[in-house]
C-alpha positions in Angstrom: 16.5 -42.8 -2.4 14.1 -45.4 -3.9 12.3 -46.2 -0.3 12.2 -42.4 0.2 10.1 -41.6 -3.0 8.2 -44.7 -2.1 7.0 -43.4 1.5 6.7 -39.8 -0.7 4.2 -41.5 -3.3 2.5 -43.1 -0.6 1.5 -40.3 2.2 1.5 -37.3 -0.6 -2.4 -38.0 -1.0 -3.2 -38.2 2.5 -1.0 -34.8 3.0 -3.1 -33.6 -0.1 -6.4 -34.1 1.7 -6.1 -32.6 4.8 -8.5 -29.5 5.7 -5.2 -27.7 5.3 -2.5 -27.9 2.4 0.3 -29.6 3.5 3.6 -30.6 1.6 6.6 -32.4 1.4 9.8 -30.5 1.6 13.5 -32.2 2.1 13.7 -31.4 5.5 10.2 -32.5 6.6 6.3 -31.7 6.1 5.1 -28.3 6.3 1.5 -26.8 6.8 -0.2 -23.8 5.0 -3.2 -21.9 4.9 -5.3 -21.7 2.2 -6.4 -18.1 1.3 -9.2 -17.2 -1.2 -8.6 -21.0 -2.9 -5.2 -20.5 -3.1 -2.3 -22.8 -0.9 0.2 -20.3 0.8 3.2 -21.4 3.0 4.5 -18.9 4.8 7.7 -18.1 6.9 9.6 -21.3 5.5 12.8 -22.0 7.0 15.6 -21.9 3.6 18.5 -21.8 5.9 19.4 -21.8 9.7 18.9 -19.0 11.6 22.1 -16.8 10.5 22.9 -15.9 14.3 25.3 -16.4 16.9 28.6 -18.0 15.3 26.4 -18.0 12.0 26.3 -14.4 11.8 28.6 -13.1 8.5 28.6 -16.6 7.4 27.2 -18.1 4.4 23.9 -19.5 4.7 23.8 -23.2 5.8 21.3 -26.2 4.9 18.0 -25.6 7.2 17.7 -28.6 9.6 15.0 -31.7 9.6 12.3 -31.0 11.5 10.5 -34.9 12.6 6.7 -33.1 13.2 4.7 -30.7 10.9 6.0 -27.4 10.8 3.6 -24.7 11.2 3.9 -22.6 7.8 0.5 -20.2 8.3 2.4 -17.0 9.4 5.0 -14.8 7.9 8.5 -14.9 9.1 10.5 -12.4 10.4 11.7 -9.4 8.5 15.5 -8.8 8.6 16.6 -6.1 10.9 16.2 -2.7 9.6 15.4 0.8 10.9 11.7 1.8 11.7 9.7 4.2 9.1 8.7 7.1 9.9 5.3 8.0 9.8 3.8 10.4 7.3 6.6 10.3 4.7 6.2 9.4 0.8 6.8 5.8 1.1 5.3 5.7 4.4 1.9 6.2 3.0 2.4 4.8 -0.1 3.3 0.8 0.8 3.6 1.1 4.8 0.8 2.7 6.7 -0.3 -1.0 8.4 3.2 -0.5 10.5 7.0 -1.9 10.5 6.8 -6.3 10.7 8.6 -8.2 13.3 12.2 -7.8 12.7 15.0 -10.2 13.8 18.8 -11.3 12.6 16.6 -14.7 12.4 15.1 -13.9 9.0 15.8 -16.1 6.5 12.1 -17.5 5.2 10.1 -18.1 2.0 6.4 -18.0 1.2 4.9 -19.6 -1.5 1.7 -19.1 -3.3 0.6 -22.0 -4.9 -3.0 -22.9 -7.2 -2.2 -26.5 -5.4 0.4 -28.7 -4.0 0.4 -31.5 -6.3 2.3 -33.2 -9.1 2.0 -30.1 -12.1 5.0 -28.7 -13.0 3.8 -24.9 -12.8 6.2 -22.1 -13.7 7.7 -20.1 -10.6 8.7 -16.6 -9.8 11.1 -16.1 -7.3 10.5 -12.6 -6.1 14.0 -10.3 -4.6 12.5 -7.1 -2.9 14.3 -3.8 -3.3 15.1 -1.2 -0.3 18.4 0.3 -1.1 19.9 -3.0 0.7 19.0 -1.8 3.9 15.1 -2.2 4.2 11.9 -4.1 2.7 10.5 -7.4 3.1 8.8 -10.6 1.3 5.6 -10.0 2.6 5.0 -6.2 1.9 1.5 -5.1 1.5 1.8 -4.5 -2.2 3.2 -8.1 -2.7 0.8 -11.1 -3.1 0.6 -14.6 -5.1 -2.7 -14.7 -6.0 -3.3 -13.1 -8.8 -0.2 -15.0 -10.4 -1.7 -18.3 -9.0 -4.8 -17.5 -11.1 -2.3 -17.6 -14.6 -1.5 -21.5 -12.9 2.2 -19.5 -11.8 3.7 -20.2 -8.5 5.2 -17.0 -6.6 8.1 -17.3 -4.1 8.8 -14.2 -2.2 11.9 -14.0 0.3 13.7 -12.2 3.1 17.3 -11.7 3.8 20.0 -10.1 5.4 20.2 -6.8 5.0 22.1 -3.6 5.7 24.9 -4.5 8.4 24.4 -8.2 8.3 23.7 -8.4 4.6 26.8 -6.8 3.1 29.3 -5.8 5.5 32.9 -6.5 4.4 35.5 -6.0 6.6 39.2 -7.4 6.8 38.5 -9.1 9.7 36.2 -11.3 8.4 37.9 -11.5 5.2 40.8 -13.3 7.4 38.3 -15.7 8.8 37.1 -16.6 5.3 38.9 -19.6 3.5 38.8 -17.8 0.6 39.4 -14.5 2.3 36.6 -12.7 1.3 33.4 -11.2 3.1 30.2 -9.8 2.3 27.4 -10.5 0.0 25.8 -12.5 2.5 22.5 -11.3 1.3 23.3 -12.6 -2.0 24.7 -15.8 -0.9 21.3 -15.8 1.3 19.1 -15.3 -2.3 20.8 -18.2 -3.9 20.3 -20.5 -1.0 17.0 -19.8 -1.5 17.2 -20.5 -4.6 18.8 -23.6 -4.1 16.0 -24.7 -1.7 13.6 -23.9 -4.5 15.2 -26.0 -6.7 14.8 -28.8 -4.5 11.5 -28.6 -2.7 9.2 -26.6 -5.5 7.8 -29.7 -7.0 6.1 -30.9 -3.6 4.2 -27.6 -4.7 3.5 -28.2 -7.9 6.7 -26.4 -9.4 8.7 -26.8 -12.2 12.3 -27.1 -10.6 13.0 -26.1 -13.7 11.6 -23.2 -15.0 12.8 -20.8 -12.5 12.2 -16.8 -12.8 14.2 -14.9 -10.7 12.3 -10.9 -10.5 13.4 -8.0 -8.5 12.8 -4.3 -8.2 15.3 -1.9 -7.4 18.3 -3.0 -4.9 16.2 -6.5 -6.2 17.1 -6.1 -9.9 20.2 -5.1 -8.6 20.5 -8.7 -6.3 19.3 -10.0 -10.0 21.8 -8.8 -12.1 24.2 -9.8 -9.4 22.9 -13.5 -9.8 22.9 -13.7 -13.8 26.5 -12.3 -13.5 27.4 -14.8 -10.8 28.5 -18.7 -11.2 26.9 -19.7 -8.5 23.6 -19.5 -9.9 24.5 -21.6 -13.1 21.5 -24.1 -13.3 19.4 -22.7 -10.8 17.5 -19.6 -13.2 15.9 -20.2 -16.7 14.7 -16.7 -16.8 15.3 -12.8 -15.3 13.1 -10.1 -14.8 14.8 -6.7 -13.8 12.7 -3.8 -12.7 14.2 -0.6 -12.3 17.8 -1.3 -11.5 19.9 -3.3 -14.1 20.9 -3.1 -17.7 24.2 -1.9 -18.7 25.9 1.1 -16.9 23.1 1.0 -14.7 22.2 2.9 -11.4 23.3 0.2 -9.3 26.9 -1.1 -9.6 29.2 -3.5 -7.3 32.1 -2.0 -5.4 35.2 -3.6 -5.4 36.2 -6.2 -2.5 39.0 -2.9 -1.2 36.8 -0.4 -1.4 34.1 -2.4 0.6 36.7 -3.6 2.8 37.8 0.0 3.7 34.2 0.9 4.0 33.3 -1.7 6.8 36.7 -1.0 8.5 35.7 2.9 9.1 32.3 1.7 10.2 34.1 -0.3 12.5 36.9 1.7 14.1 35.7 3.3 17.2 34.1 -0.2 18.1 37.3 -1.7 19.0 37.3 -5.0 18.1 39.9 -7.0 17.0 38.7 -10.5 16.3 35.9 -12.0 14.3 34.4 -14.1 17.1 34.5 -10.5 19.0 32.0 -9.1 16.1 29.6 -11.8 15.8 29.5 -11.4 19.8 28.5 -7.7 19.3 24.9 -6.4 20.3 23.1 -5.8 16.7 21.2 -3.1 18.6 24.6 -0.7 18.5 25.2 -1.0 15.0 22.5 2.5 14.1 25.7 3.9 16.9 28.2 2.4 14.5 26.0 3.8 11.4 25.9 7.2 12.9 29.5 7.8 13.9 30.3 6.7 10.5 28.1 8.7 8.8 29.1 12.0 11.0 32.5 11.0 9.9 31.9 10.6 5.6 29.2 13.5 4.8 27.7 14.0 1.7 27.0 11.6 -1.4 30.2 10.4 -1.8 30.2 6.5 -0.8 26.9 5.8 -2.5 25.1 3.4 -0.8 26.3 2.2 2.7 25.9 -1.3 1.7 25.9 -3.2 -1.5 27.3 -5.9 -3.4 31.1 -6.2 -4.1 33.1 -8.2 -6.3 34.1 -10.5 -4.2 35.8 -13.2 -6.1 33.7 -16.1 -5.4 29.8 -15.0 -5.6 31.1 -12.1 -8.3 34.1 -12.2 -10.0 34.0 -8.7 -12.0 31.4 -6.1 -12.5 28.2 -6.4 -13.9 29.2 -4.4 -17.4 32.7 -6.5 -17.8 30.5 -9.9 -17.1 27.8 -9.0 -19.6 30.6 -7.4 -22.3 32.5 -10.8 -21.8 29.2 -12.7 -22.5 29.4 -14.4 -19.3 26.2 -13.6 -17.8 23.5 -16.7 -18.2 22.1 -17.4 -21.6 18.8 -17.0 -20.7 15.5 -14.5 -21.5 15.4 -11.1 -20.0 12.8 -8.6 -19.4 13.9 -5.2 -18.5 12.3 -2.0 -17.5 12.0 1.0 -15.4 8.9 3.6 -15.1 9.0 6.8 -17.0 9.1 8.9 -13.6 11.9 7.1 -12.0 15.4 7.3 -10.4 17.2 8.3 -13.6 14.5 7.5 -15.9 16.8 8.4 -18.9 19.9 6.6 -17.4 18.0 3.9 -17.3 16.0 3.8 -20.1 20.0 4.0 -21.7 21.1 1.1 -19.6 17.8 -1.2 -20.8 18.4 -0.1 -24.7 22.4 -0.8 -24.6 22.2 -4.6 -22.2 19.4 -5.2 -24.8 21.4 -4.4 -27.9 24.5 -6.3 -26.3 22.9 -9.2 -25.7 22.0 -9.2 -29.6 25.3 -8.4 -30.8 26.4 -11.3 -29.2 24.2 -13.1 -30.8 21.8 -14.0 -28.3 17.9 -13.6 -27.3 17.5 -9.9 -27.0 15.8 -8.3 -23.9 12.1 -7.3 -23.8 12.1 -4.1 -22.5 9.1 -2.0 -21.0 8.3 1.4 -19.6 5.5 1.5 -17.4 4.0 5.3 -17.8 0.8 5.3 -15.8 0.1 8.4 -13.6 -1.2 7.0 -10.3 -4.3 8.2 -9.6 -5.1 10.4 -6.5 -3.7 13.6 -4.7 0.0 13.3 -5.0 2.3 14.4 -1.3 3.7 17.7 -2.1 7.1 17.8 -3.4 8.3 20.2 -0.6 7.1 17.1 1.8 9.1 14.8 -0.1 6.2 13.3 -2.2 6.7 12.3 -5.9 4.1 11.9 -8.6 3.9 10.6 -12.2 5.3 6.8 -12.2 7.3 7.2 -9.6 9.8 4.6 -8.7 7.7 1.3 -7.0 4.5 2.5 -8.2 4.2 -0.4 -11.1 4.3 -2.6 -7.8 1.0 -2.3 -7.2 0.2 -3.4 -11.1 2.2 -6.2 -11.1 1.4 -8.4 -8.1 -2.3 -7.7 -8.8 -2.9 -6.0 -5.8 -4.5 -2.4 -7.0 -7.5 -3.1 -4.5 -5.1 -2.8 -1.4 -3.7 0.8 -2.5 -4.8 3.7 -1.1 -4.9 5.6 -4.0 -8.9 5.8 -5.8 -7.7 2.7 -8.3 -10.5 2.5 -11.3 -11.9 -0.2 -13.6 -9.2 0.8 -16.1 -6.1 0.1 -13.0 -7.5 -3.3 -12.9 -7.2 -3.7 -16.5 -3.8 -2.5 -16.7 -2.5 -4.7 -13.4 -4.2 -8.0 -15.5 -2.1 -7.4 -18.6 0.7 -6.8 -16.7 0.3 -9.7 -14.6 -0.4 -11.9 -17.8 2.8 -10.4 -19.9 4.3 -11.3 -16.6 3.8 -14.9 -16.3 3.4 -15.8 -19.8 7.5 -14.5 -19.8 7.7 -16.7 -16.9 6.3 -19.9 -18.5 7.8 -19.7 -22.0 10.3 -16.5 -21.9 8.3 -14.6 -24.1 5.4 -12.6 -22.4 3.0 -12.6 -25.4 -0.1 -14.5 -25.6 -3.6 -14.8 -25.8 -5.4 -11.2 -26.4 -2.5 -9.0 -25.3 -0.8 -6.5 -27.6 2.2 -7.5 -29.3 5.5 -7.4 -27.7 8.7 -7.5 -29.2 12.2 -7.3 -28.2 14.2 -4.5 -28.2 16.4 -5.3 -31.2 18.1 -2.8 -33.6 16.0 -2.8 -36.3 13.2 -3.3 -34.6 13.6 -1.0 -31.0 10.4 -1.4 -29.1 9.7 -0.4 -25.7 6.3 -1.7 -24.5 4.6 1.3 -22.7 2.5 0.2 -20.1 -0.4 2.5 -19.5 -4.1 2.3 -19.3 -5.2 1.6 -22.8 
C-alpha cells in the first residue's frame, strides 16, 4: 500500500496537468472533460456490467482497466420503456429524446470544481421514476451550479423495473441467503461504496457523504438510512417528495414480492435460474402485459419496488425509524405544495421529524417548495398538471432554470441560488443555513417550521 501511494503522489501532478482532467480511481486512471471550468467524468464504471450470469445478482467490484479510460460521455441508461411524445412529462424534462438504454448500465458521473487534494463535500444524487424509468444524466440534472458552492455532485444509474426489483422464488433458491430483489438498491450502495473509495482522487471528502433523491429516489433513500448496509457510507440525507413516516412509498414484504414476480413469470415457463438470466430482456414488456391483463386496476401498487428482504432491509421503513434504527445522521425533508399527496406527505415530513426528536435526536429540516412554474400549463384533460407539481423544484435545485422550457425570470434564478445554497451548505455541515439566506430551522415541536420555498 506504501509503494502504491508513492507512485499515486508522484504521477497525480502530471495527471493534474494534462489539457484534460484526469484522475486516479482504484481500478485505474480515468479521463474527463472539462465543461464551463468545471471537471466532469462521465459514464464511470461502479460495477461490472450486470449481464449474462450477472443478471439478478448483486453488483460485483468493476475490474482494472491498465490504459486511461475514456470518461467524456454518458453511460448508458438502464432499460426502460420509450416516452411518448407530447405528454406532461414528455415536455416538461424529455423533449431532446429517450438516451441509449442497455442491461449494461451501471455508471457514475461526477462534477467536480477540480480533481485535487480538497476534501469537498459530495452529493450523491438517486433519480426517481416510479422504479421503472429515469436516468443520471437527465436534462434537468447538472453539477455545476453545486460545483460553484466548492460541492461535488455524483449522479447514478441503475437497474430498474424488471432487472432492478424482481423477486421471484426461483432466484430466491439460487441466493445463499435465499432472498432476491433489490438489486437496484444493492446497485446504489455499490455506488456508494465506490464513492467512498475513489472521491478523494476528485477532491472529495470520503467522508462527508450526502445521499439525495426525489421520488422512487427518496424512496431508494429512505431505503438506505433504514438499511445496514449503508452504515458508514452516508453522513447526511436529503429526501424529496417520497419519505418521512407513513409515507407514499412503502417496501413490500419478501412474499408478497415473491408472488408478484412469480405471476409475472408464469406463462414464460421457466423453471431454473440459469433459464431466466438466459431470457431475451426484449420479451419482458410481453411478460409486463400478460401480467397486467391478468391484475387490473390499482391494486398491486407499483409493479416494482423495494421489499424487505432480510439482508439489504430487514423491516419496514416506519418499524426501522420507530425502533430508532435508521442512521443517526441530519435529514432534510420535503415535498412541493402541488404534489402526489401533498397533505399525506406534508403528514409523513412533520411525524419522521417529530420522531426523530422524541428520540432524542437532530430533528429534520423540512421544506415545501410552493412556486407556480411559470408559463402555459398542459390542460388537465391532456394529462397536464400545474401549481408545484411533482419534479418541478428539479429544475430549482440543480441550477438548471435556463434549460426549461418554461419563460424562467430573474426572480427563478434567484429562487434556484437559494435553493442550491440551502442545499449544499446542508451538505457540508448538516445544517443548510448560512451566509445571507433566511433562517431555517428544524421542524421541532415547539418550534414547527416548514421553510416555504417561493420567489421572495
Amino acid at each position: 500500500m506504501k509503494i502504491k501511494a508513492l507512485v499515486l503522489s508522484l504521477i497525480m501532478p502530471l495527471l493534474a496537468s494534462a489539457a484534460s482532467p484526469v484522475a486516479m480511481t482504484r481500478q485505474g486512471a480515468i479521463q474527463g472533460v472539462e465543461e464551463g471550468g468545471v471537471a466532469v467524468f462521465k459514464g464511470v464504471p461502479y460495477a461490472q456490467p450486470p449481464v449474462g450470469p450477472l443478471r439478478w445478482r448483486l453488483p460485483q467490484e468493476p475490474l482494472n482497466h491498465a490504459d486511461t479510460l475514456d470518461c467524456t460521455r454518458f453511460g448508458a441508461a438502464s432499460l426502460q420503456a420509450d416516452r411518448t411524445p407530447d405528454t406532461f412529462y414528455w415536455k416538461e424534462f424529455y423533449q431532446d429524446g429517450d438516451p441509449a438504454r442497455s442491461e449494461d448500465c451501471l455508471y457514475l458521473n461526477i462534477w467536480t470544481p477540480r480533481a485535487d487534494s480538497s476534501r469537498r463535500p459530495v452529493i450523491l444524487w438517486i433519480h426517481g421514476g416510479a422504479y421503472t424509468g429515469g436516468f443520471g444524466h437527465e436534462i434537468e440534472f447538472d453539477g455545476q451550479a453545486f460545483a460553484g458552492q466548492d460541492v461535488i455532485l455524483v449522479t447514478i444509474n441503475y437497474r430498474l423495473g424488471m432487472l432492478g426489483f424482481l423477486s421471484h422464488p426461483i432466484l430466491s433458491l439460487d441466493d445463499p441467503d435465499g432472498t432476491s430483489g433489490n438489486y437496484g438498491l444493492y446497485d446504489q450502495i455499490a455506488a456508494l461504496r465506490w464513492v467512498k473509495d475513489n472521491i478523494a482522487s476528485f477532491g472529495g471528502d470520503p467522508d462527508n457523504i450526502t445521499i439525495m433523491g426525489q421520488s422512487a429516489g427518496a424512496g431508494s433513500v429512505q431505503a438506505l438510512v433504514s438499511s445496514p448496509l449503508a452504515k458508514g457510507l452516508v453522513s447526511k440525507a436529503i429526501i424529496m417528495s417520497g419519505g418521512g413516516l407513513g409515507g407514499i412509498i412503502a417496501p413490500r414484504s419478501q412474499a408478497d414480492a415473491n408472488s408478484i414476480g412469480e405471476s409475472m413469470w408464469a406463462a414464460s415457463g421457466i423453471t431454473t435460474a440459469d433459464e431466466m438470466r438466459a431470457y431475451p430482456a426484449d420479451k419482458f414488456d410481453s411478460l409486463l402485459h400478460d401480467f397486467a391483463m391478468s391484475n387490473p386496476g390499482p391494486g398491486l401498487g407499483l409493479p416494482f419496488s423495494p421489499c424487505i428482504d432480510g439482508r439489504l432491509l430487514t423491516d419496514s421503513f416506519d418499524a426501522t425509524a420507530q425502533a430508532g434504527a435508521q442512521l443517526d445522521i441530519p435529514y432534510m425533508i420535503g415535498f412541493t405544495s402541488d404534489d402526489l399527496l401533498p397533505e399525506m406527505m406534508e403528514k409523513s415530513a412533520r411525524e419522521w421529524s417529530l420522531l426523530l426528536e422524541k428520540q432524542g435526536r437532530r430533528p429534520a429540516y423540512v421544506y415545501r417548495f410552493c412556486h407556480d412554474l411559470p408559463g402555459e400549463d398542459m390542460p388537465a384533460d391532456k394529462g397536464g398538471m400545474g401549481g408545484a407539481f411533482h419534479s418541478s423544484e428539479l429544475w430549482y435545485v440543480f441550477g438548471t432554470v435556463d434549460r426549461c422550457w418554461r419563460p424562467m425570470t430573474a426572480a427563478d434564478r434567484r429562487l434556484s441560488d437559494r435553493i442550491v445554497k440551502y442545499w449544499s451548505n446542508f451538505a457540508r455541515t448538516g445544517d443548510p443555513n448560512g451566509g445571507a439566506l433566511s433562517p431555517w430551522q428544524p421542524y421541532t415541536a415547539l418550534n414547527p417550521q416548514i421553510c416555504q420555498l417561493d420567489i421572495e
